[in-house]
C-alpha positions as CSV (number, residue, x, y, z in Angstrom):
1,X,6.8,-7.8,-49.8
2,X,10.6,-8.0,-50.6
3,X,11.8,-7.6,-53.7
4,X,14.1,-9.6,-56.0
5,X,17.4,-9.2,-55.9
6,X,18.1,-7.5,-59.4
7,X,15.7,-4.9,-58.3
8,X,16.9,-4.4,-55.5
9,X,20.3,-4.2,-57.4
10,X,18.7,-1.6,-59.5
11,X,18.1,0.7,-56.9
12,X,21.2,0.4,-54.9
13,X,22.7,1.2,-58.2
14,X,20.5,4.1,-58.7
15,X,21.2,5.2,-54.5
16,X,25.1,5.1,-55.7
17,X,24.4,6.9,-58.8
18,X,22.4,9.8,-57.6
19,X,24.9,10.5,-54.4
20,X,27.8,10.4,-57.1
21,X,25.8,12.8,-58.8
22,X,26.1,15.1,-55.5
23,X,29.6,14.4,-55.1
24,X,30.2,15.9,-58.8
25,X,28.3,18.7,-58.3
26,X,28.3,19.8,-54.7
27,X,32.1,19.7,-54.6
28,X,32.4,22.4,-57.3
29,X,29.0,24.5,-56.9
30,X,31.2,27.6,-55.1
31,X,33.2,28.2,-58.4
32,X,30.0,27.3,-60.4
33,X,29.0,30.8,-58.5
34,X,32.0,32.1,-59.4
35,X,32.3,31.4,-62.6
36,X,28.9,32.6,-63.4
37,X,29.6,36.0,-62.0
38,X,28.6,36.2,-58.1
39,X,31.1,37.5,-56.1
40,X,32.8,35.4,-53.5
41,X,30.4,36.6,-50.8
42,X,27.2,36.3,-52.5
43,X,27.8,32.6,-53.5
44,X,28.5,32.2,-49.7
45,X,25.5,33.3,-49.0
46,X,22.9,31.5,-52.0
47,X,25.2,28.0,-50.5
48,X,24.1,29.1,-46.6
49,X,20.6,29.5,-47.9
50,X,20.6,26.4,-50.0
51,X,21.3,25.0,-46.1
52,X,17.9,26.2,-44.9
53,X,16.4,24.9,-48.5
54,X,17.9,21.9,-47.3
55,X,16.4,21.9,-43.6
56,X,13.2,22.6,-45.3
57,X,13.0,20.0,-47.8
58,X,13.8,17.0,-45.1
59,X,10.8,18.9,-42.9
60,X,8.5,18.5,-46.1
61,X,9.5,14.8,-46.8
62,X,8.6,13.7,-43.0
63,X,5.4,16.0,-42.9
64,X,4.4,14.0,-46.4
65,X,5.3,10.6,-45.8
66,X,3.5,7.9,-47.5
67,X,0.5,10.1,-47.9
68,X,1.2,9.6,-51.8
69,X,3.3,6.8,-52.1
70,X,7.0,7.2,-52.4
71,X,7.3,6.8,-56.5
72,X,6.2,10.7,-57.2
73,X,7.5,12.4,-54.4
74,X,10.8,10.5,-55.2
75,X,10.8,10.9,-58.9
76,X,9.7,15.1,-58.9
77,X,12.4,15.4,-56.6
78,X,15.3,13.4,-58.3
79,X,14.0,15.5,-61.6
80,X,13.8,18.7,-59.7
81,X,17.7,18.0,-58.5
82,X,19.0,18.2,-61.8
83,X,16.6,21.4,-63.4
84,X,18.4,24.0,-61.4
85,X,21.7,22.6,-62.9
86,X,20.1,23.9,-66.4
87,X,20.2,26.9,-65.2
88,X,23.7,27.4,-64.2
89,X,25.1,27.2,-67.6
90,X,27.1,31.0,-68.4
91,X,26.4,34.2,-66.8
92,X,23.9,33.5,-63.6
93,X,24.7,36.4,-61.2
94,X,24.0,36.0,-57.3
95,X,20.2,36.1,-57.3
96,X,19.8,33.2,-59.9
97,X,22.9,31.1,-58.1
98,X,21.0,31.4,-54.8
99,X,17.9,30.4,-56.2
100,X,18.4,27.7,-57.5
101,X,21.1,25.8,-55.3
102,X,18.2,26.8,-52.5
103,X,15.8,24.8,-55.3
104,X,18.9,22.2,-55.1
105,X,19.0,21.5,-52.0
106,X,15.4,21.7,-51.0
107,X,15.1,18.7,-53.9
108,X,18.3,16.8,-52.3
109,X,16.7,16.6,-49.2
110,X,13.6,15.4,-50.1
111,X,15.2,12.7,-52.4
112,X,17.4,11.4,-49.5
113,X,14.3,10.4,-47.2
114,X,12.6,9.2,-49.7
115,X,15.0,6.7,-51.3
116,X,16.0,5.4,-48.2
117,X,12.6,4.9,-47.1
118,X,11.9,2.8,-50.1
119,X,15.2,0.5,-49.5
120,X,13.9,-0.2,-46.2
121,X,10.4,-1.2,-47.8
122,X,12.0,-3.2,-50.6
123,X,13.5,-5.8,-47.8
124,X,12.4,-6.7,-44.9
125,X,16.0,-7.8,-43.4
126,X,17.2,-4.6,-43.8
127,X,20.1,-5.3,-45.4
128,X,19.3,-3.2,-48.6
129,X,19.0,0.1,-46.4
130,X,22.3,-0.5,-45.2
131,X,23.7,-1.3,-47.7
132,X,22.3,1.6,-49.5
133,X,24.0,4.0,-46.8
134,X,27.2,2.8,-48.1
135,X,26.5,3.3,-51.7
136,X,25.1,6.9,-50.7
137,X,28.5,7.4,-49.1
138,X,30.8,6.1,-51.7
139,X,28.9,8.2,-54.6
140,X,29.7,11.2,-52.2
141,X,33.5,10.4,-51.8
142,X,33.9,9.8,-55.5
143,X,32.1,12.3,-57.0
144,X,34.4,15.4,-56.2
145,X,37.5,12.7,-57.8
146,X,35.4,12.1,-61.0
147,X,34.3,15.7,-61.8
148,X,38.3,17.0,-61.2
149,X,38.8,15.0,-64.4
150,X,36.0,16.1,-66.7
151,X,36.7,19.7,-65.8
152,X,39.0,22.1,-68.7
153,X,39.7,25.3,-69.3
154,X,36.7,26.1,-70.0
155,X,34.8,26.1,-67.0
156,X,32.6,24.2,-65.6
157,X,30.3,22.7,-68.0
158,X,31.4,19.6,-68.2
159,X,30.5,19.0,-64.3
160,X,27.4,19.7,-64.9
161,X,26.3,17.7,-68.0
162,X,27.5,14.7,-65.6
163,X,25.6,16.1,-62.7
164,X,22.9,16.5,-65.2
165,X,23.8,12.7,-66.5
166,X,23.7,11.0,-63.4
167,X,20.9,12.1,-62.0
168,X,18.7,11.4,-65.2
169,X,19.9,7.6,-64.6
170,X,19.7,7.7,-61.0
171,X,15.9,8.6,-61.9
172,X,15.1,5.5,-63.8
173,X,17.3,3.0,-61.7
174,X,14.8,4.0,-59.1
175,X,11.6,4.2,-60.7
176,X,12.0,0.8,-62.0
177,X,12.3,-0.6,-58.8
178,X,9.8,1.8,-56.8
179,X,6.9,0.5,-59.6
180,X,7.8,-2.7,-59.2
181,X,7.4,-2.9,-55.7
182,X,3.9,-1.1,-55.7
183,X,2.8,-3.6,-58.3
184,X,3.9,-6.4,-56.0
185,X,1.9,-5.0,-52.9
186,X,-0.9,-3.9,-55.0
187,X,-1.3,-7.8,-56.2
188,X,-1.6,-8.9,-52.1
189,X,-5.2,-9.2,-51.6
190,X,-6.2,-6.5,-48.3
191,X,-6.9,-8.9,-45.3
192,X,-10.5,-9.8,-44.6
């Protein structure tokens, strides 16, 4: 069952949103470390862990699947992008950087799956899933622009309050649409 077109618009929106979300904070998470007080080589290494978080996050989206729907798996992991960023406000050290842009990542790459799985389900053309990819790749080319102008000299808390920010709206442009379309299937009667 497609959807209309202003939900669909909703969740492009939210697709954009989110990836400008990882544009703003991905571009800046190295002198996050650095800032927080983890020396050059230990924030190398928490980013080249977050990689393997990463690697393991897509692997538990495709062994999930639909099992549960898309709505919660989608949603805990939209949320679970932005916690981590909490955490990286002031001193951190290296243990607590690498911890949680592994958490980070790990929720990154189970969003990603998730939310392009559900453009694909919300039309049937498959124009939304393409067009989708684009807004993913436009939120990640602006993202690093946007943040270079809310950061001052006095660190980088500014970057991630709008990390924060976006993916808080990224999470309700897409649960709108994601309930909307299980309502709609839910109402087709199952087939005799």
């Amino acid at each position: 069952m497609d959807l209309s077109a202003p939900h669909r618009a909703l969740a492009l929106a939210g697709m954009f949103i989110y990836f400008l979300g990882q544009g703003v904070v991905w571009a800046y998470l190295f002198l996050i470390g650095l800032a927080g007080g983890a020396s050059e080589q230990e924030v190398a290494y928490g980013l080249t862990a977050s990689q393997f978080a990463g690697v393991a996050g897509a692997f538990c989206a495709a062994q999930l699947g639909s099992r549960i729907g898309r709505t919660l798996p989608l949603g805990a992991s939209i949320l679970l992008t932005l916690l981590p960023l909490l955490a990286l406000f002031g001193p951190t050290g290296a243990l607590l950087f690498g911890g949680m842009v592994c958490i980070y990542n790990y929720a990154w790459n189970v969003a990603q799956p998730y939310m392009l799985a559900a453009m694909a389900a919300f039309d049937r053309s498959g124009r939304t899933v393409i067009n989708a990819t684009a807004c993913q790749m436009l939120g990640l080319a602006n993202g690093p622009w946007i943040a270079a102008r809310v950061i001052n000299d006095e660190g980088f808390a500014n970057v991630l309050w709008l990390g924060i920010a976006l993916f808080a709206v990224s999470f309700v442009l897409f649960v709108l649409p994601l309930r909307r379309h299980h309502a709609l299937r839910s109402a087709i009667p199952p087939p005799p």
